[in-house]
Backbone as XML, in Angstrom:
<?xml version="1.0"?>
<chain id="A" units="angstrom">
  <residue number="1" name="UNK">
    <atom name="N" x="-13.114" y="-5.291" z="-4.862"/>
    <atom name="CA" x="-13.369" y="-5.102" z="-3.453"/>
    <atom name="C" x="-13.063" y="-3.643" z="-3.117"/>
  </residue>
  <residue number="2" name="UNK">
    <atom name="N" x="-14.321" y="-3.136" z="-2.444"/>
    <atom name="CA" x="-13.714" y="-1.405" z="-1.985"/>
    <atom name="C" x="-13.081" y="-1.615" z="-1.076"/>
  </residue>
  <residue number="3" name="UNK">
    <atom name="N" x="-12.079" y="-0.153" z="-1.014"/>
    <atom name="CA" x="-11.023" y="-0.222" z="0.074"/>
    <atom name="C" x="-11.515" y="0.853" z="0.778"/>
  </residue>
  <residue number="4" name="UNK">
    <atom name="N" x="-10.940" y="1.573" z="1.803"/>
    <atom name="CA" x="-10.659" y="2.538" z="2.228"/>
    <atom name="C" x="-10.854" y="3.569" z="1.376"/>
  </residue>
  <residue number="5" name="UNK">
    <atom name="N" x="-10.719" y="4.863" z="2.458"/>
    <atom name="CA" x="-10.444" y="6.079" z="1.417"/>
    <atom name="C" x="-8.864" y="6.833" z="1.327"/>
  </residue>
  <residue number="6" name="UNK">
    <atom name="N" x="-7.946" y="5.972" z="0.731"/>
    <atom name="CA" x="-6.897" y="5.789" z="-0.388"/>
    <atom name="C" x="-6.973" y="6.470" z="-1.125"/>
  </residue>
  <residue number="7" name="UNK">
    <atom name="N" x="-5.713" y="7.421" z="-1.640"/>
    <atom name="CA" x="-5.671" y="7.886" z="-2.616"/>
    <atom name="C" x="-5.436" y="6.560" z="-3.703"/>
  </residue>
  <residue number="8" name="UNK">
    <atom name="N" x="-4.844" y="5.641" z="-3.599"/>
    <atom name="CA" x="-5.185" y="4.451" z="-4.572"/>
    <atom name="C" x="-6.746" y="4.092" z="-5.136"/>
  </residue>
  <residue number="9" name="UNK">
    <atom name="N" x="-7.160" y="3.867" z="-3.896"/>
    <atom name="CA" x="-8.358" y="3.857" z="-4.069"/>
    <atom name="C" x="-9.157" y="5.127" z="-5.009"/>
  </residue>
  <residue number="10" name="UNK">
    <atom name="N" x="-9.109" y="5.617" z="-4.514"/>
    <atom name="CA" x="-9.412" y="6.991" z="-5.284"/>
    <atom name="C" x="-9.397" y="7.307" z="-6.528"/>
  </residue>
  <residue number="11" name="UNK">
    <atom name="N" x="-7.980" y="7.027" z="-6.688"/>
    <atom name="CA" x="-7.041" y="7.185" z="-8.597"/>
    <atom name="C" x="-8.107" y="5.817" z="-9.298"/>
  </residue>
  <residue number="12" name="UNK">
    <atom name="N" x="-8.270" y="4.870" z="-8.666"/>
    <atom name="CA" x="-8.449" y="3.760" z="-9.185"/>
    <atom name="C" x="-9.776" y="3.450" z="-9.923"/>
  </residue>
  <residue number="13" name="UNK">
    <atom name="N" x="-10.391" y="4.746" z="-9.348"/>
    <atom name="CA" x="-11.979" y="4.879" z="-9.488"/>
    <atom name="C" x="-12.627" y="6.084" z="-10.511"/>
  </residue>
  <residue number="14" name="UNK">
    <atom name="N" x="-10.977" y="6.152" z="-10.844"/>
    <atom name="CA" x="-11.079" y="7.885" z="-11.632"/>
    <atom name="C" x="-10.561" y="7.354" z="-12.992"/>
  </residue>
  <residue number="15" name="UNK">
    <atom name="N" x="-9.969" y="6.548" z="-13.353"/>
    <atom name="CA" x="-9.125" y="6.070" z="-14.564"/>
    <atom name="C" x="-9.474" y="4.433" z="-15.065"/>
  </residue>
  <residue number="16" name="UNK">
    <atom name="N" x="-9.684" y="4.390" z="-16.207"/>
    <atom name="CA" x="-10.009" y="2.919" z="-16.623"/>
    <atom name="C" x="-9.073" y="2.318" z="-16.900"/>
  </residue>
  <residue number="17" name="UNK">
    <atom name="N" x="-8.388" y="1.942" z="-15.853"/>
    <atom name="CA" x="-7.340" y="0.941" z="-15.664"/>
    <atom name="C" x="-7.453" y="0.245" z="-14.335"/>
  </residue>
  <residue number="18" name="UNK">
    <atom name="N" x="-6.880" y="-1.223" z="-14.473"/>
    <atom name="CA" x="-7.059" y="-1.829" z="-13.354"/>
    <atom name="C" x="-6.097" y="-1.660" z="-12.014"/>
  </residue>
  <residue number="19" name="UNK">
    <atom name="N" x="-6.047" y="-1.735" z="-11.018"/>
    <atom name="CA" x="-5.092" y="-0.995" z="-9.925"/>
    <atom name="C" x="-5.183" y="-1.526" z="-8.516"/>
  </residue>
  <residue number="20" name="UNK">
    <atom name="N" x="-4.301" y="-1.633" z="-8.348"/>
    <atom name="CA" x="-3.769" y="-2.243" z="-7.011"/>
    <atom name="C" x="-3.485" y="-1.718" z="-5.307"/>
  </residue>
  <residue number="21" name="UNK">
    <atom name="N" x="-3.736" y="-0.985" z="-4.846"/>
    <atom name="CA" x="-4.080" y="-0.082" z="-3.503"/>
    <atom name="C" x="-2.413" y="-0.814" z="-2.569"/>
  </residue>
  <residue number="22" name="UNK">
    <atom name="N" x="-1.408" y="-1.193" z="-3.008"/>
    <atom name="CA" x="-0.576" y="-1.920" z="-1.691"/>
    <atom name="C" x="0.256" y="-0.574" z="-0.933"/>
  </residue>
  <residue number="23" name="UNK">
    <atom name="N" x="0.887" y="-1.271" z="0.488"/>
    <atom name="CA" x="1.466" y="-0.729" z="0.913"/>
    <atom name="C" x="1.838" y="-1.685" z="2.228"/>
  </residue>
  <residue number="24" name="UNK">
    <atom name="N" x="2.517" y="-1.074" z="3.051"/>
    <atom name="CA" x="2.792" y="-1.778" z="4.368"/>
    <atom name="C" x="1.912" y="-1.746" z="5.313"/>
  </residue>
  <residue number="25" name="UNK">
    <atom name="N" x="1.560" y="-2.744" z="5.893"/>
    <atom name="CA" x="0.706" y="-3.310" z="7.005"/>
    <atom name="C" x="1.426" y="-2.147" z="8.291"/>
  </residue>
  <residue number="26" name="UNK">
    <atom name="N" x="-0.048" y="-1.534" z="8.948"/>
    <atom name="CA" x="0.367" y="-0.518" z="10.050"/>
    <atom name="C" x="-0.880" y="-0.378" z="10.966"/>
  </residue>
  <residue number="27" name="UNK">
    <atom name="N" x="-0.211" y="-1.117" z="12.443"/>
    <atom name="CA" x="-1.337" y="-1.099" z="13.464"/>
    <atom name="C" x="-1.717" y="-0.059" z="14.006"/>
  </residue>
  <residue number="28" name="UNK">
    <atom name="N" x="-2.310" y="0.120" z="14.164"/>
    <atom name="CA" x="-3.591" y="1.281" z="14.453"/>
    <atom name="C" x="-3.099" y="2.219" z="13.834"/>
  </residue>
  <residue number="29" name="UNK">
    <atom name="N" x="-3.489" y="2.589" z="12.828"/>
    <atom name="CA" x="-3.387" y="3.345" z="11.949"/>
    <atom name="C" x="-3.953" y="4.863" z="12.311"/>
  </residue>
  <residue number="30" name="UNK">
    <atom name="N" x="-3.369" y="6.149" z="12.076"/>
    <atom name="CA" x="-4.379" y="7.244" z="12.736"/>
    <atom name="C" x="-4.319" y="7.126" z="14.266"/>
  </residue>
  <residue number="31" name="UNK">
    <atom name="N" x="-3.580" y="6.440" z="15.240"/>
    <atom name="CA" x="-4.060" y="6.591" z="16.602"/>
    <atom name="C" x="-2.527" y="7.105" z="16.465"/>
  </residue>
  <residue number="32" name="UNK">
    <atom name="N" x="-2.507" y="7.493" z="18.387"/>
    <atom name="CA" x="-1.029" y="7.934" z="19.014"/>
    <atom name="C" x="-0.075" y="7.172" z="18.733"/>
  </residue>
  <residue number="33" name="UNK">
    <atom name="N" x="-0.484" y="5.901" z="18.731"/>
    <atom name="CA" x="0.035" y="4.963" z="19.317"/>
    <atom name="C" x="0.557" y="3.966" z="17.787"/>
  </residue>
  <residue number="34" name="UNK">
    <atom name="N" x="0.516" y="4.396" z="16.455"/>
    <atom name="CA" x="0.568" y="3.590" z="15.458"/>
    <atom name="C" x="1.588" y="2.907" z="14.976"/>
  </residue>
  <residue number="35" name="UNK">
    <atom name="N" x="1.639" y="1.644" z="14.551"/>
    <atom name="CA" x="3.285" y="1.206" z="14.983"/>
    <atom name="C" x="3.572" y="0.352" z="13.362"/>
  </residue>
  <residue number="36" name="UNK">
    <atom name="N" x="4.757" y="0.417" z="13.048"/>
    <atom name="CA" x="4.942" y="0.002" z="11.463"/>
    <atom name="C" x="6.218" y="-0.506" z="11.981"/>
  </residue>
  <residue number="37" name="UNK">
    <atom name="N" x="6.515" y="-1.606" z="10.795"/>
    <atom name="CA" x="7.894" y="-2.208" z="11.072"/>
    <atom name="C" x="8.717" y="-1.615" z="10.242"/>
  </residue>
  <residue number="38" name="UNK">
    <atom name="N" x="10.275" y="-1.220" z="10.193"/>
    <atom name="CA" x="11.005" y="-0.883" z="9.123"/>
    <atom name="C" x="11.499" y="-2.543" z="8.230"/>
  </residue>
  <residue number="39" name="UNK">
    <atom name="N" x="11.174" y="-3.368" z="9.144"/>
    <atom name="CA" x="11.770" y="-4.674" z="8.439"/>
    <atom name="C" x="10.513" y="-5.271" z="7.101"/>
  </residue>
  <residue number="40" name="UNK">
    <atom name="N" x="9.522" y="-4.311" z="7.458"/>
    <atom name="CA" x="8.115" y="-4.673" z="6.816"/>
    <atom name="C" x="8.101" y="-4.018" z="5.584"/>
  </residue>
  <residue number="41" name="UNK">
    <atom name="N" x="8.850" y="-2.560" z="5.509"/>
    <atom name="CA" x="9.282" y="-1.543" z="4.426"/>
    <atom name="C" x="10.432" y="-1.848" z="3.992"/>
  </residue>
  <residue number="42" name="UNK">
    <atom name="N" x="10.847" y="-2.622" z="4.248"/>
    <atom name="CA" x="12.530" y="-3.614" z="3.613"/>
    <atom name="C" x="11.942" y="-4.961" z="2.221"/>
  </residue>
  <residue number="43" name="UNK">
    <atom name="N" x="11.133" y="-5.436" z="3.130"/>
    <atom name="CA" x="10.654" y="-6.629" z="2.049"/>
    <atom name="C" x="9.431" y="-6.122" z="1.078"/>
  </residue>
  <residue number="44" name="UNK">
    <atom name="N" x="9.129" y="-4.786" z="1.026"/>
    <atom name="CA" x="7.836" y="-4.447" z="0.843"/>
    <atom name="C" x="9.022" y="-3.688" z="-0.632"/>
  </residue>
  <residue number="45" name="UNK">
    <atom name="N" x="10.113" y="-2.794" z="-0.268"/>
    <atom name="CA" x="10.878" y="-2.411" z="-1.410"/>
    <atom name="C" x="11.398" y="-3.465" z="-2.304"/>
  </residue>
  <residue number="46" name="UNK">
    <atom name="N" x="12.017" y="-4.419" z="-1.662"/>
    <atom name="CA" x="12.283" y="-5.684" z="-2.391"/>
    <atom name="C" x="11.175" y="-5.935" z="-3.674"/>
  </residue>
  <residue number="47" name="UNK">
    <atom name="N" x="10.474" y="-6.535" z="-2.498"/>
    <atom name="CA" x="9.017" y="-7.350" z="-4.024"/>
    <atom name="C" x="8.391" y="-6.351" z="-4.656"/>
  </residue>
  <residue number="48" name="UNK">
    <atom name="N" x="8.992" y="-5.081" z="-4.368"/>
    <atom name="CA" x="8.656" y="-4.238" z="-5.692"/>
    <atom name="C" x="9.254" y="-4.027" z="-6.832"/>
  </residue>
  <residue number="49" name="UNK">
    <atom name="N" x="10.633" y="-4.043" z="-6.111"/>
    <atom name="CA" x="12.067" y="-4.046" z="-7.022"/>
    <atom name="C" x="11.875" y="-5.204" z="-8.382"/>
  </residue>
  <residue number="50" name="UNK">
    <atom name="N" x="11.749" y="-6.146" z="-7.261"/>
    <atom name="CA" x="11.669" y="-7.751" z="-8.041"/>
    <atom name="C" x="10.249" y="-7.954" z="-9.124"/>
  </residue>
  <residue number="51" name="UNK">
    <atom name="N" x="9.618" y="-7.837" z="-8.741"/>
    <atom name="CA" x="8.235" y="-7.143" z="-9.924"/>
    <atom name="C" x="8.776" y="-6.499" z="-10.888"/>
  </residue>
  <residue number="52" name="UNK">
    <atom name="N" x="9.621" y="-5.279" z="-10.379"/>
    <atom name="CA" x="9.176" y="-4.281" z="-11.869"/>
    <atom name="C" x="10.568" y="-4.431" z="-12.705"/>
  </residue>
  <residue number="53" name="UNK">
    <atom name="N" x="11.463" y="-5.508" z="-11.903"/>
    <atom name="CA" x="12.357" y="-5.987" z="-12.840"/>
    <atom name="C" x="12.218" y="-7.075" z="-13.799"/>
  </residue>
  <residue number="54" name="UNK">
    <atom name="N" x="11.351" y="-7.620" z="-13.702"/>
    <atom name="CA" x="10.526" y="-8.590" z="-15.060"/>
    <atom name="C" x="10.268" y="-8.001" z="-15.708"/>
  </residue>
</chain>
């Protein structure tokens, strides 16, 4: 599925490997007004932690 224009996206399209685009969910993205949770970048470090500790 294409994404955006991501540097994930981007890398992902440049290298033959398979790749994953994540990050934290952020409303209106690019406007004045764009709003992100820090509690959203809390669980977002977690299940990364927890991934790359397997």
């Amino acid at each position: 599925m294409a994404g955006g224009s991501t540097l994930g996206n981007i890398l992902a399209s440049t290298v033959p490997l398979r790749g994953v685009d994540m990050g934290n969910a952020i409303l209106s993205m690019h406007s004045c007004r764009e709003t992100g949770s820090v509690a959203d970048h809390e669980y977002c470090v977690r299940a990364f932690t927890e991934f790359y500790s397997l």
